[in-house]
C-alpha positions in Angstrom: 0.0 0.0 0.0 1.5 3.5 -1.0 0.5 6.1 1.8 1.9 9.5 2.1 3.2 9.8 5.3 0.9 12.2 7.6 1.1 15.5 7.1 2.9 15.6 3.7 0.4 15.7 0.5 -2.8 14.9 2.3 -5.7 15.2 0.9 -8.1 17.4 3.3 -11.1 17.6 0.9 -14.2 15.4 2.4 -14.5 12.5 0.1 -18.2 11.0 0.3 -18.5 7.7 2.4 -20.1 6.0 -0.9 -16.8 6.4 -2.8 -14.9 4.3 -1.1 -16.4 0.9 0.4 -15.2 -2.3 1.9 -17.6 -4.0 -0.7 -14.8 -2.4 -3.8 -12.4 -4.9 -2.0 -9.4 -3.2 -2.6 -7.2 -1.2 -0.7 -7.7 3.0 -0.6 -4.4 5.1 -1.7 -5.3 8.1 0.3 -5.6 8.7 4.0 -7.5 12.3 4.6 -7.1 13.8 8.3 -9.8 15.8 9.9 -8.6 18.2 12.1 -6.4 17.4 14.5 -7.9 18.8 18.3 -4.3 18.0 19.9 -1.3 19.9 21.4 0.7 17.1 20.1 0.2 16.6 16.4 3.3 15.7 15.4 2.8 12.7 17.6 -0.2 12.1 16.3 1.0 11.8 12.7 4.1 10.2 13.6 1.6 7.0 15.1 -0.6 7.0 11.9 2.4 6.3 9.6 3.6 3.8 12.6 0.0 2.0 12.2 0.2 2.6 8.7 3.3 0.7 8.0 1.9 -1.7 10.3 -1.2 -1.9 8.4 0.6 -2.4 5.2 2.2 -5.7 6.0 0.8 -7.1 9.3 2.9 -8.9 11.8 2.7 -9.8 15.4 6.1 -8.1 16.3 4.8 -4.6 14.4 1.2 -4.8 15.6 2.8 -5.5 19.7 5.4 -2.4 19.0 2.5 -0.1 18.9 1.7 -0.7 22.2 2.7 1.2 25.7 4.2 -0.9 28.4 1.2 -0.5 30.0 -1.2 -0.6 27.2 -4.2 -2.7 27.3 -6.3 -4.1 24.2 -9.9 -4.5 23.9 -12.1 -6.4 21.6 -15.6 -7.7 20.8 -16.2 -10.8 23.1 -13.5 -9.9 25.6 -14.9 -9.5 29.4 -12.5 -6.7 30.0 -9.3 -5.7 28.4 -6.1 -8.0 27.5 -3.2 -6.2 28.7 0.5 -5.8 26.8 1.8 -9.1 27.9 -1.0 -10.7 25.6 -0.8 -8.2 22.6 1.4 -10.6 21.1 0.1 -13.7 21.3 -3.9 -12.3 20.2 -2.2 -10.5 17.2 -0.4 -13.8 16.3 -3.5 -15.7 16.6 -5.2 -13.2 15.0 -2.7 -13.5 12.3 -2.9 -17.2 11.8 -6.6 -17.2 11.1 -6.0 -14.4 8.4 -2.4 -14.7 7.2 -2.8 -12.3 4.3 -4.7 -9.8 6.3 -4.6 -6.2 5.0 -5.8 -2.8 6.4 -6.0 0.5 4.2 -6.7 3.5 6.8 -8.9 5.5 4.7 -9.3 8.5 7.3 -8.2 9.5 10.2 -9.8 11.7 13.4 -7.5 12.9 17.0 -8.9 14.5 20.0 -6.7 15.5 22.7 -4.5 11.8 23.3 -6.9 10.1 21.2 -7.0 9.0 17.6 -9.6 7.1 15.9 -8.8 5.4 12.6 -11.7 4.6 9.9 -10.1 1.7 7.7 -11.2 -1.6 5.4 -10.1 -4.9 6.1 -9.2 -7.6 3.5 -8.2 -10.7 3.7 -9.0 -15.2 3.5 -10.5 -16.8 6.0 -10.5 -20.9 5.7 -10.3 -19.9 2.1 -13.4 -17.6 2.1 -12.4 -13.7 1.3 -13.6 -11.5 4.1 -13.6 -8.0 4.3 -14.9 -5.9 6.6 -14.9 -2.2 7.7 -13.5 -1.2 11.4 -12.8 1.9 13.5 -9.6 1.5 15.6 -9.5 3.5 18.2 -6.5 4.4 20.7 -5.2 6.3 23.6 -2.0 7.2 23.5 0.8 7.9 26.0 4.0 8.7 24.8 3.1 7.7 21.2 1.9 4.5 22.2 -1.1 2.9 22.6 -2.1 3.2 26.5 -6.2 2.0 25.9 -6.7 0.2 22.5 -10.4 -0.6 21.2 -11.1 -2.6 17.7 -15.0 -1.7 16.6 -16.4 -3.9 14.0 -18.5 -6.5 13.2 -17.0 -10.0 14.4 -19.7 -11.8 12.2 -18.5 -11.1 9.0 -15.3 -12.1 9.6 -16.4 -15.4 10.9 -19.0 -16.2 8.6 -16.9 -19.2 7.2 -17.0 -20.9 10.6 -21.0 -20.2 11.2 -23.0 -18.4 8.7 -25.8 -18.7 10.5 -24.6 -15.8 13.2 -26.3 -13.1 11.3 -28.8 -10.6 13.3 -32.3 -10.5 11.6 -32.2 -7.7 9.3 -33.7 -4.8 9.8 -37.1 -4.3 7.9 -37.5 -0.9 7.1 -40.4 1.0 8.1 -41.2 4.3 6.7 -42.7 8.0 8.4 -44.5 9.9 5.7 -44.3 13.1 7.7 -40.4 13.4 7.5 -40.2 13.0 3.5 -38.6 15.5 2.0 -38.1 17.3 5.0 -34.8 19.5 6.1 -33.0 18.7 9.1 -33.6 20.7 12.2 -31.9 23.8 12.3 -29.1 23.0 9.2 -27.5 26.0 7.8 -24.0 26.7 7.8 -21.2 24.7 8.9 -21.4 22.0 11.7 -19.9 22.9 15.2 -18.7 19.3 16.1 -18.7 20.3 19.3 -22.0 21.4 19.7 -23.4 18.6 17.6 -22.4 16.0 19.8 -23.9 18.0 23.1 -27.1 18.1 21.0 -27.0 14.4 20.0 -26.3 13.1 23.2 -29.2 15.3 25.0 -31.1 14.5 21.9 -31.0 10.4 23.3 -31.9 10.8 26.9 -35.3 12.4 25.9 -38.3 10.5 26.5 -38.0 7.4 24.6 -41.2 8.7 22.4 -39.5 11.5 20.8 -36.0 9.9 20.1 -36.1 8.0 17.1 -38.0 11.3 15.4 -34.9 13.9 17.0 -32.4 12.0 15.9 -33.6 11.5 12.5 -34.4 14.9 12.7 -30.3 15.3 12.7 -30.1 14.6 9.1 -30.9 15.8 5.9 -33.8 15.3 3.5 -31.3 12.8 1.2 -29.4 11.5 4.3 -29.2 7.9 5.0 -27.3 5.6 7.6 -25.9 2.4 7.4 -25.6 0.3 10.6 -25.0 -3.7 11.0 -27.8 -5.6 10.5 -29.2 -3.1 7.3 -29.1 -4.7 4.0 -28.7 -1.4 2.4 -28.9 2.1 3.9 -32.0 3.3 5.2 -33.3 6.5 4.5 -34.7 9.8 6.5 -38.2 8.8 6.5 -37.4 5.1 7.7 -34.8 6.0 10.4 -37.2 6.4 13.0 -38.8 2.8 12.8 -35.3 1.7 13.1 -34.7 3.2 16.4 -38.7 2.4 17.8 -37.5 -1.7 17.3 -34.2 -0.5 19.3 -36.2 0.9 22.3 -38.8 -1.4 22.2 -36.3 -4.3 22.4 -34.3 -2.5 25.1 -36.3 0.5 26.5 -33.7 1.2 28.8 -31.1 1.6 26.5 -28.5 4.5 27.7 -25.6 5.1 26.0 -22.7 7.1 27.6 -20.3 9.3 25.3 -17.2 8.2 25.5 -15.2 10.6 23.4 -15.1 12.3 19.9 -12.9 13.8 17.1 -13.5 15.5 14.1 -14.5 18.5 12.4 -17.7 20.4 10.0 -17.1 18.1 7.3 -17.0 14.4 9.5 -16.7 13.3 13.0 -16.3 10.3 15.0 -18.2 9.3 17.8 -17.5 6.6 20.5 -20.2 5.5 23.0 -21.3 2.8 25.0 -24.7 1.5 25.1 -26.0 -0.4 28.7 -29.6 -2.1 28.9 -30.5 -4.2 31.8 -32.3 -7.4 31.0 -35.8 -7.0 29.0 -39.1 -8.0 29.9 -38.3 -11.4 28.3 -35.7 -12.6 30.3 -32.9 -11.7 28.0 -29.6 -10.7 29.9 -28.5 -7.4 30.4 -26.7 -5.5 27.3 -23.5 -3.6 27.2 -22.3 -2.7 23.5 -19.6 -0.8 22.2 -20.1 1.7 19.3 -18.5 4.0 17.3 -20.7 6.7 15.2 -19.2 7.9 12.0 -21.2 11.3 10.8 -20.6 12.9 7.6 -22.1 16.3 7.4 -23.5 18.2 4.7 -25.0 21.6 4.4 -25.0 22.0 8.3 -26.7 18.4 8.9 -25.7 14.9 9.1 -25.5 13.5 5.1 -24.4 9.8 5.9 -24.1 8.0 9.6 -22.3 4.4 9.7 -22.4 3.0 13.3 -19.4 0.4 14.4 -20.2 -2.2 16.4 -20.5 -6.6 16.7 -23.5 -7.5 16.2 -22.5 -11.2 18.0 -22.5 -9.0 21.3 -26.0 -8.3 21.1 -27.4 -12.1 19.6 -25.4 -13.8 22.6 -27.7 -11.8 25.3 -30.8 -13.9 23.3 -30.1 -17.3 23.9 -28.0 -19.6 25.5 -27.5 -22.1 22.4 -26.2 -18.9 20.3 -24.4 -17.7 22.9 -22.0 -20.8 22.7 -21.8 -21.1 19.4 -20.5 -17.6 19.5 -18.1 -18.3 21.7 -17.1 -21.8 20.0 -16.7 -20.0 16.4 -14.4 -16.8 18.4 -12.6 -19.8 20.3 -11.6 -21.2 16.8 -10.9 -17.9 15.4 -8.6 -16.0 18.0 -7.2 -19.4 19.7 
């Protein structure tokens, strides 16, 4: 993969979401930046091209040199996080299940000691190509990573083990009221900062009037994408999809956890909590990252990162160890 290092010949021009997808399988020759919020941006940069060269040709040794002494690694299906001493063996292992594993970093967001990276995934698993988009997202300390978190959706890349791990998509309903309508307030250029207060107040409303404010985000022609959609939904059916969310889990809270960007795209980390439903289903807690592209002073396209296996092994017993059985095979 041919990146320019960061910070030499980058691109800073918002390039649509739809222009570049996993589904092209192949790897992206630019990385664009957002702006960088940090008194440090040097180090910043100076970790991208580390990751990047990394991400070019992935080993074990590269993958465990990014890490702080004291750095710790999360992923989906981990209780809590894996600390350095482990980085090693789970990249090897993650190695030998994908041997020919490529990452292209297609953008890049930093907050203060933060940096989330937005990149495609390639590779064969069990002789079945995979690919599969992720957010990577890392603390640093000293230029290394101090708190690292991997968002994506574990059941794509282990659909050769157990196809059958798939969430029930998501049947679109539609609103007739909101078609063709503008988004709330749009005019201008986003204040990132702002937009995340508002979205964050916007879900602990009264659980009747969030799926309408948040579609109410987004503009007449926006759309989001989010695992478990066969295609992006539009404005007028974004609401249904949040009703089946809060009617699954009416208790559903998710706590901001951190964000980076700028008025053309931003990144949002969260995580959802739900105690157990009506049903007897356990208790829910659920990683996510929000990727917002903005147009016209209101959210064009939203992409949320997260594993959908998290949520199916809270739904039954059975599932949940065939989950674990098919990461067991996978990471071991």
């Amino acid at each position: 993969m041919n990146e320019p290092h960061p910070g030499r010949n980058i691109n800073w021009q918002n390039r649509s979401w739809l222009d570049s997808t996993a589904a092209d399988n192949k790897e992206s020759d630019v990385t664009t930046a957002h702006r960088l919020d940090t008194d440090q941006p040097e180090l910043v940069e100076s970790f991208v091209h580390n990751f990047q060269d990394f991400a070019a040709h992935p080993t074990a040794e590269k993958y465990d040199q990014l890490y702080h002494p004291d750095g710790t690694l999360w992923d989906a299906g981990m209780d809590c996080p894996a600390p350095k001493t482990r980085v090693l063996d789970l990249a090897a292992g993650f190695l030998r299940s994908i041997p020919d594993l490529r990452i292209a970093v297609r953008r890049y967001y930093a907050r203060r000691n933060t940096v989330y990276l937005l990149t495609d995934n390639f590779g064969t698993y069990q002789g079945t190509p995979v690919s599969w988009p992720a957010v990577y997202t890392y603390r640093l300390r000293e230029g290394r990573i101090i708190d690292g978190r991997r968002f994506y959706d574990q059941a794509r890349v282990l659909a050769p083990i157990n196809s059958a791990l798939a969430m029930p998509s998501y049947p679109p309903t539609w609103t007739p009221s909101l078609v063709n309508t503008p988004a709330a307030g749009a005019g201008g250029s986003v204040d990132p900062a702002d937009f995340v207060r508002r979205y964050d107040a916007l879900w602990h409303g009264n659980n009747d009037e969030v799926p309408i404010g948040l579609a109410s985000c987004y503009n007449n022609t926006g759309m989001i994408l989010n695992p478990g959609m066969l295609r992006p939904i539009t404005k007028p059916e974004i609401p249904g999809y949040y009703e089946m969310l809060l009617a699954t889990a009416p208790d559903l809270d998710p706590e901001l956890q951190g964000w980076a960007g700028d008025s053309d795209s931003l990144c949002v980390e969260w995580l959802y909590r739900a105690r157990a439903g009506s049903d007897g289903h356990h208790g829910l807690l659920l990683r996510v990252v929000d990727i917002f592209e903005f147009a016209g002073g209101a959210v064009q396209y939203g992409h949320a990162y997260f594993d959908t296996l998290t949520i199916l092994s809270t739904t039954d017993p059975d599932i949940q160890r065939q989950i674990e059985s098919a990461r067991a095979k996978f990471f071991g």
